[in-house]
C-alpha positions as CSV (number, residue, x, y, z in Angstrom):
1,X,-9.5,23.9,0.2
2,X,-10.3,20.4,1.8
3,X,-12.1,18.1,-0.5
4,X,-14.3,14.9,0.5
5,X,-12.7,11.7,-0.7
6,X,-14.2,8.1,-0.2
7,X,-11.5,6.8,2.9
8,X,-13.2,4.1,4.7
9,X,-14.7,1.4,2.7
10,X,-17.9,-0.1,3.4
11,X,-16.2,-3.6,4.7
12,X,-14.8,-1.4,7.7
13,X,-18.2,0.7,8.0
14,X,-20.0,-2.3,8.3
15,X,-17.8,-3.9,11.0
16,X,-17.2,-0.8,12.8
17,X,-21.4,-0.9,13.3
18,X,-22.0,-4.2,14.0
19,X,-19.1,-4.7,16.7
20,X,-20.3,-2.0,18.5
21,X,-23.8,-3.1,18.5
22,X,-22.4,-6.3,19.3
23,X,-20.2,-5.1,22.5
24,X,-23.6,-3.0,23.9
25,X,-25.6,-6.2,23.2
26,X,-23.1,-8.7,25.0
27,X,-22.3,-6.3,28.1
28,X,-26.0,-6.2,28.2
29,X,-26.4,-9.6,28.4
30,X,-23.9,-10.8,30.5
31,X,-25.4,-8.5,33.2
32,X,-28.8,-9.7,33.0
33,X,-27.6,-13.4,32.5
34,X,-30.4,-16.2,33.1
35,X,-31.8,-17.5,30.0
36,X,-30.2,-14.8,28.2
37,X,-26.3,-16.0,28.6
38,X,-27.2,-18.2,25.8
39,X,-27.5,-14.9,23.7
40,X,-24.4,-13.7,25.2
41,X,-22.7,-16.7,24.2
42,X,-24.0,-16.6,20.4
43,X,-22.6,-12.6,20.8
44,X,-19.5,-13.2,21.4
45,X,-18.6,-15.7,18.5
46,X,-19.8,-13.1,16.4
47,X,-17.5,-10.7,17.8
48,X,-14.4,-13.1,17.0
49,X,-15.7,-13.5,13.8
50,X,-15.9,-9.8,13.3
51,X,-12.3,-9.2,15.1
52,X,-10.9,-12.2,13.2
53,X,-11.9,-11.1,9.4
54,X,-10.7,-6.7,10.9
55,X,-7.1,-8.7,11.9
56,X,-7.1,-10.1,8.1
57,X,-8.4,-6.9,6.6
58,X,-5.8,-5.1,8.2
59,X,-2.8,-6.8,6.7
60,X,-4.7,-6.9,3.2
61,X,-7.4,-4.9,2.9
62,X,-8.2,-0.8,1.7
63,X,-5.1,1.0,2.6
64,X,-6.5,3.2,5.5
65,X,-7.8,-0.2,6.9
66,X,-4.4,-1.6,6.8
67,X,-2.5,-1.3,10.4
68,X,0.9,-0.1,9.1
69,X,-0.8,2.5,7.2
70,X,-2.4,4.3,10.5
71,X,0.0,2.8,13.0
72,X,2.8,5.5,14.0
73,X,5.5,5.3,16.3
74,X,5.1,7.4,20.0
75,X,6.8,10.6,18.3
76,X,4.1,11.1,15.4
77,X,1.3,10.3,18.0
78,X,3.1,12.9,20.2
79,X,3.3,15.6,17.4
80,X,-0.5,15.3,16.4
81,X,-1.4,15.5,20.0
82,X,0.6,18.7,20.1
83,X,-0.3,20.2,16.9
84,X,-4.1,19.3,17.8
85,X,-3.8,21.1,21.4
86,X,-2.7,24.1,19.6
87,X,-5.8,24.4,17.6
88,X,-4.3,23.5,14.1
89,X,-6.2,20.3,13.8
90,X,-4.2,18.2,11.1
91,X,-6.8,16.2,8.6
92,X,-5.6,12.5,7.7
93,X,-7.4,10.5,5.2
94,X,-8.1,7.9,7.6
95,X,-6.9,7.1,11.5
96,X,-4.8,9.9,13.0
97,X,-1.8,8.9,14.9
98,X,-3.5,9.2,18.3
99,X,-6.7,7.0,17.0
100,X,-5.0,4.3,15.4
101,X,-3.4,2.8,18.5
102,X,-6.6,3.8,20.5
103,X,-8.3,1.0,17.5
104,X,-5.4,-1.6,18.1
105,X,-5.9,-1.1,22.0
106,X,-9.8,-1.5,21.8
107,X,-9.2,-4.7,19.0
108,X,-6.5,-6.3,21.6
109,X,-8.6,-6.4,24.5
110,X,-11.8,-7.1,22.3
111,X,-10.4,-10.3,21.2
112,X,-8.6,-11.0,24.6
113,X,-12.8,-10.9,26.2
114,X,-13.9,-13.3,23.4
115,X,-10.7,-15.6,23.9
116,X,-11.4,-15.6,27.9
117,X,-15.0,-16.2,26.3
118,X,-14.5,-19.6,25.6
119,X,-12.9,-21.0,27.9
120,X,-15.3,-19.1,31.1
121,X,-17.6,-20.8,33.3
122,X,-19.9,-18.4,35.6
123,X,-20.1,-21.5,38.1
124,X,-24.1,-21.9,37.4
125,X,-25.6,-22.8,34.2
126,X,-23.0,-21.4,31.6
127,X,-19.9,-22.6,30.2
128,X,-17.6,-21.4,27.3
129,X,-17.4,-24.4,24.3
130,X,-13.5,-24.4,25.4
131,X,-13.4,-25.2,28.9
132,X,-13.6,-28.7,28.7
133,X,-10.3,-28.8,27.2
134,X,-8.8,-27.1,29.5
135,X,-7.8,-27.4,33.4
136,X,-10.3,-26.3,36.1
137,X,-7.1,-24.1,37.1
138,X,-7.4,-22.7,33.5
139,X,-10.9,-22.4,33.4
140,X,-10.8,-20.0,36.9
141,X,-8.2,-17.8,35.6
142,X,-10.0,-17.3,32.3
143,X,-13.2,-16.8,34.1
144,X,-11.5,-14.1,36.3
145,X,-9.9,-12.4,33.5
146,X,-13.2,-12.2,31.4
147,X,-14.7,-10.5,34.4
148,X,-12.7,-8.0,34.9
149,X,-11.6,-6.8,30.8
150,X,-15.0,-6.1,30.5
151,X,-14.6,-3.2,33.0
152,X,-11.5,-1.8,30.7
153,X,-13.7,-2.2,27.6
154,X,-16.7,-0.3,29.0
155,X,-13.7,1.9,30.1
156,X,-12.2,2.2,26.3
157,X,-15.9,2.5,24.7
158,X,-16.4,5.3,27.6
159,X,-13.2,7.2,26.0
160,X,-14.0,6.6,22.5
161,X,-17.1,8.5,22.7
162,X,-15.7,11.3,25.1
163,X,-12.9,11.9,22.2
164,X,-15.4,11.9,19.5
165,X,-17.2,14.2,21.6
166,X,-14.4,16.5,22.0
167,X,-13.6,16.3,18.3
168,X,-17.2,17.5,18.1
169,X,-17.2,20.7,19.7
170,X,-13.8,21.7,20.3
171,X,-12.2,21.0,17.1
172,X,-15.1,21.2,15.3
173,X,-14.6,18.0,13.5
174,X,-17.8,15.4,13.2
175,X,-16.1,11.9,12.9
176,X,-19.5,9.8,13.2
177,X,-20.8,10.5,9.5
178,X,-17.4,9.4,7.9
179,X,-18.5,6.3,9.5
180,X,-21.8,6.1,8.1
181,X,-20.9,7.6,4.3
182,X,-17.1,6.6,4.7
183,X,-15.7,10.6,2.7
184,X,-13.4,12.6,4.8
185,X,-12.3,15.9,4.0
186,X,-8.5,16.1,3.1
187,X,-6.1,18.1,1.7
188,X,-5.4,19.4,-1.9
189,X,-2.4,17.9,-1.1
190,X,-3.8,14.3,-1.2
191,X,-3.7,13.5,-4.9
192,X,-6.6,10.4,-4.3
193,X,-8.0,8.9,-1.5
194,X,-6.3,5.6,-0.2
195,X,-6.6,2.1,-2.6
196,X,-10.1,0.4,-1.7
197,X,-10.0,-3.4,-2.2
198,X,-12.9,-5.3,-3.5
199,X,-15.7,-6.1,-1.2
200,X,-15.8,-9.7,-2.6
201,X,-12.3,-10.2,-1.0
202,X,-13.9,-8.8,2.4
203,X,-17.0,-11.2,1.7
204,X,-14.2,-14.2,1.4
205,X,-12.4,-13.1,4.3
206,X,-15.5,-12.5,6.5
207,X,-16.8,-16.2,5.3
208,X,-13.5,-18.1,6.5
209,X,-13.7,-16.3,9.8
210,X,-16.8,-17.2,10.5
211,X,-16.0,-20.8,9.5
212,X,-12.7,-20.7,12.4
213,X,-15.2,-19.4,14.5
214,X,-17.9,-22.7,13.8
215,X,-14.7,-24.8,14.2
216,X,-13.6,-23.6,17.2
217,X,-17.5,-23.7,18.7
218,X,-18.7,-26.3,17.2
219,X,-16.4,-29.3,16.2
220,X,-13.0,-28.9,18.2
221,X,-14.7,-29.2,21.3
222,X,-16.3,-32.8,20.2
223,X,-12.7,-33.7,19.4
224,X,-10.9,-36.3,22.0
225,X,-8.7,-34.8,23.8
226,X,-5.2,-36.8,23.3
């Protein structure tokens, strides 16, 4: 009989939340621009924050947050997409085959938007902390890029919640609660759920990814440029 055992750890539950809020408030944002771009702006440093401390966590934090603990080559993804078409639904204690590379896909162009981010200038009152270091060749062809991603990222949040959907009623599986409790039902099999690292480490990690962030922002910019 499946069991519930604690997978995700409350460092990943609590980034999971907050970049999603983020990405819905930043989209948002951006649309409406005016006096709000200044919000958008603020948004998207917290977003590389947030992407730079889940890139840390993933070489050295809770085993099913770790990337080469959920990230399978194209013949496991291919058997789980298999095996979940034929109805026997497989539980993993963490990312499935199929949902880890959807999470690198959705981190890679995530931090590709917030790169573009700072170096973008929408040609009217706004202008990423970056740009000035940059060409105004550089600056266009960031600008254009930043445009359109954030068409493939409403695209990838669009899928994410069609799958979790599917999960829902075809396969019978809820995924959003694991999210908010972080137990997953496994196997008997599983002796223990994965190795959780301490939250202090996450706190630490967090804290000198925000402080890139505030250098990158805030002091490189005032820097002459040689």
């Amino acid at each position: 009989m499946p069991r519930p055992v604690v997978v995700w750890d409350l460092p990943v539950r609590l980034f999971h939340w907050a970049l999603a809020l983020l990405v819905v408030f930043s989209f948002t944002t951006g649309k409406i621009g005016g006096a709000w771009m200044e919000w958008h702006l603020r948004s998207g440093y917290a977003i590389l924050a947030l992407l730079l401390f889940r890139f840390a966590w993933g070489l050295v934090g809770s085993d099913s947050a770790r990337f080469g603990s959920f990230l399978r080559g194209p013949r496991a993804a291919l058997d789980y997409a298999r095996a979940t078409l034929g109805g026997r639904h497989p539980r993993v204690p963490g990312h499935n085959p199929l949902g880890g590379w959807m999470v690198l896909v959705m981190l890679a162009v995530l931090a590709l938007q917030a790169a573009t981010g700072l170096f973008s200038d929408d040609e009217i009152a706004t202008q990423g902390p970056l740009a000035v270091k940059v060409s105004n060749a550089t600056v266009s062809r960031m600008s254009a890029i930043h445009a359109v991603n954030e068409w493939i990222i409403a695209g990838l949040v669009v899928l994410h919640l069609a799958a979790i959907a599917i999960y829902r009623v075809v396969l019978r599986a809820n995924l959003v609660p694991a999210m908010l409790h972080g137990r997953m039902e496994v196997a008997d099999a599983v002796a223990h759920g994965p190795r959780l690292r301490p939250t202090a480490l996450a706190a630490v990690l967090f804290a000198l990814a925000c402080a890139a962030v505030y250098y990158l922002v805030m002091v490189f910019p005032q820097a002459p440029s040689p």
